[in-house]
N, C-alpha and C positions, 0 to 999 in steps of 0.2 A: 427428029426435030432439028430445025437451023440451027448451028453454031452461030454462038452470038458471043460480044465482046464483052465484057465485066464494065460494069457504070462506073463510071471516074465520079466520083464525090467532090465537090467543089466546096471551099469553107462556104460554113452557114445553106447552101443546098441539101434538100434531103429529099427522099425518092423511094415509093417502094420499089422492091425486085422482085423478080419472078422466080418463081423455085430453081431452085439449083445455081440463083446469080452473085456474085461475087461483090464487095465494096474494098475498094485498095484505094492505098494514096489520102486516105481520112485523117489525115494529119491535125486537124482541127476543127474536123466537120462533126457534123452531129445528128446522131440517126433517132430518130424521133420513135419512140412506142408504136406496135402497127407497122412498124417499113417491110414488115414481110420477112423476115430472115429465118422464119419455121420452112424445115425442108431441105434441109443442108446448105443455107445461104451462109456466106463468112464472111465478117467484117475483120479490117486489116486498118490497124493504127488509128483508127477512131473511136469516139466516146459513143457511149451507148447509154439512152436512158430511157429504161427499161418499164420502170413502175415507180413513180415515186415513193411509192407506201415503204417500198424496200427502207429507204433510208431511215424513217422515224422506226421504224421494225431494226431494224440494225441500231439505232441508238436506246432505242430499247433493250434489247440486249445485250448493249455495254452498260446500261443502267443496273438489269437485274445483274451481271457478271459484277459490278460494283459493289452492288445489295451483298451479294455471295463474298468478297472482301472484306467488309466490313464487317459480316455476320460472323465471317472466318477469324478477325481482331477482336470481334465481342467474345470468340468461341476462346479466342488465348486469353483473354484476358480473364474470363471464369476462369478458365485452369491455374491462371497464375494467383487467384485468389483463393483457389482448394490451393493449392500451395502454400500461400500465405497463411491459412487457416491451418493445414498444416503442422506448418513452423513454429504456429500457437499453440497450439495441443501439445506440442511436443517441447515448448516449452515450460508450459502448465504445470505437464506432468513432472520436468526436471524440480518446477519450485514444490510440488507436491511434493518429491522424494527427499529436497532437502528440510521443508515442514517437516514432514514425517519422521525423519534425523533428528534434527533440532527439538523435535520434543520428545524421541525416545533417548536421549541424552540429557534432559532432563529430569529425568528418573532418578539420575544418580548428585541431584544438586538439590541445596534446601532453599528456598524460597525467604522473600525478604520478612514475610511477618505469620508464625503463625507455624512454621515446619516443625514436628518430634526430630529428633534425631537421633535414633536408634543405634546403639553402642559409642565409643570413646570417639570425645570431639577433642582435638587437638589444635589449639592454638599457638603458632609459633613465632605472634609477633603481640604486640601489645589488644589486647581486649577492654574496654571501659566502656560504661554509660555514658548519657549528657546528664550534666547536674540540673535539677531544676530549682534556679533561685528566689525566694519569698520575701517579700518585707512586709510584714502585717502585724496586725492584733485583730482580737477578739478570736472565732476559732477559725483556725487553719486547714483545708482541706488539702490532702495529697492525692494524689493519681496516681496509684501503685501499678495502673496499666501503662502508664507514659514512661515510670521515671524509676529507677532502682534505688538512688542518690538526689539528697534537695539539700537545701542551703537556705533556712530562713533565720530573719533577723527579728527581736521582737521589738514592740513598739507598745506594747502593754499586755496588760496579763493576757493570756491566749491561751485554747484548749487544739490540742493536737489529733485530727480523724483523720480514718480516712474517708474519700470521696468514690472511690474506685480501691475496693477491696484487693491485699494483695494476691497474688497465688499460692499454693502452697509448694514450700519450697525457697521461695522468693527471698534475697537475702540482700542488705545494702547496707547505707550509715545517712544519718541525718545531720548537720550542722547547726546548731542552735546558739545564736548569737544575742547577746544583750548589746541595743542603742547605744548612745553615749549616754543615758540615765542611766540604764542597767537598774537594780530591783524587780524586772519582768519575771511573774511566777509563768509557768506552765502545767498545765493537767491534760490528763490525756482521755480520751473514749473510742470507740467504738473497737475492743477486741485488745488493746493493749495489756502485756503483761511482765510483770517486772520479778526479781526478786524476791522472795517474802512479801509479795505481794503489795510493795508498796512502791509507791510513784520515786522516783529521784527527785535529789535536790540539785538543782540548777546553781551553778554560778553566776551571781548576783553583781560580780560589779559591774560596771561601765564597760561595754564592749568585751567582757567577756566571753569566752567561748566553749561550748560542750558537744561533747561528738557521743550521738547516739545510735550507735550500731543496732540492726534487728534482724531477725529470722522470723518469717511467716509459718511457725508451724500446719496452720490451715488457711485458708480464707477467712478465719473468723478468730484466729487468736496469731497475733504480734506479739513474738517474745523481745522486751528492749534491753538493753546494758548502758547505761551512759558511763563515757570516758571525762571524766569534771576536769574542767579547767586546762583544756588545751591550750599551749601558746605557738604562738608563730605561725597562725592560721588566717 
């Protein structure tokens, strides 16, 4: 075969070559799809376009390699939420163990209404009731579940129960005051017991005052003592 010379590419010129032909000097030419270069043909410093499809296929495949990023940040991001999830559990459990404290610790404490307390309870600062104070006539009901101590004034004759049976055991003092009229009698029911079995006498004057101590031997019988004629109360 003739030796022959390699085609000078001229910008914007394009040409096919024949096998085994050469393209130099393409500096800004452009060899168009089809120019023949199957067969050992070599382009030298020129653009080549090839197949256009290439290029949406290639951005295609930075789209899925994007997908595959993002799918990658979704994939951390699950992990960092079993992590988080995690840190919760394992917090849970910390407030579990100190629940579980907190209430086998309370084993050894009494509760505010309602606890036995099994062997010597020891008090080393002041212990009292609330007093519960009355000003009435006619009959007087007590709450020997509220109140261990009461403080009523009378305002006419008046009968003394209870409303709420004491317990037995149950021990306190009642204050029993005369008005500024004073003459107020008092009688008692439901379980009270005195003396030789008879009621006390009240002091009668004007704003005097009797302090009646009691022991609940049962729930159904009040042993009383009156102290007549307190002053300075």
């Amino acid at each position: 075969m003739a030796t022959r010379r390699p085609l000078v590419v001229v910008s914007g010129v394009t040409s096919e070559l024949p096998v085994g032909d050469s393209v130099v000097g393409a500096t800004a030419g452009t060899l168009a799809a089809g120019s023949g270069l199957d067969g050992g043909g070599a382009l030298t410093g020129g653009t080549v376009t090839i197949n256009a499809s290439i290029a949406p296929a290639a951005s295609g495949l930075i789209f899925a390699n994007d997908a595959l990023a993002i799918d990658g940040s979704a994939q951390a991001s699950g992990n960092a939420a079993l992590a988080a999830a995690t840190t919760a559990s394992s917090s849970a459990a910390t407030a579990l163990a100190s629940g579980n404290a907190a209430l086998s610790d309370l084993t050894s404490k009494v509760s505010k209404a309602g606890d036995l307390v099994s062997g010597t309870l020891v008090v080393d600062s002041q212990s009292y009731g609330v007093v519960s104070s009355t000003v009435s006539s006619g009959v007087i009901l007590l709450d020997f579940s509220a109140n261990n101590n009461f403080d009523i004034t009378l305002q006419g004759d008046s009968t003394l129960a209870p409303s709420v049976a004491p317990s037995g055991g149950q021990s306190g003092a009642i204050y029993i005051r005369q008005d500024g009229t004073g003459t107020r009698l008092l009688s008692y029911s439901g379980g009270w017991s005195f003396s030789n079995g008879a009621a006390p006498t009240l002091t009668v004057t004007p704003s005097g005052t009797d302090l009646l101590a009691y022991y609940a031997a049962s729930t159904s019988t009040i042993v009383g003592n009156l102290i007549a004629a307190v002053s300075g109360v």
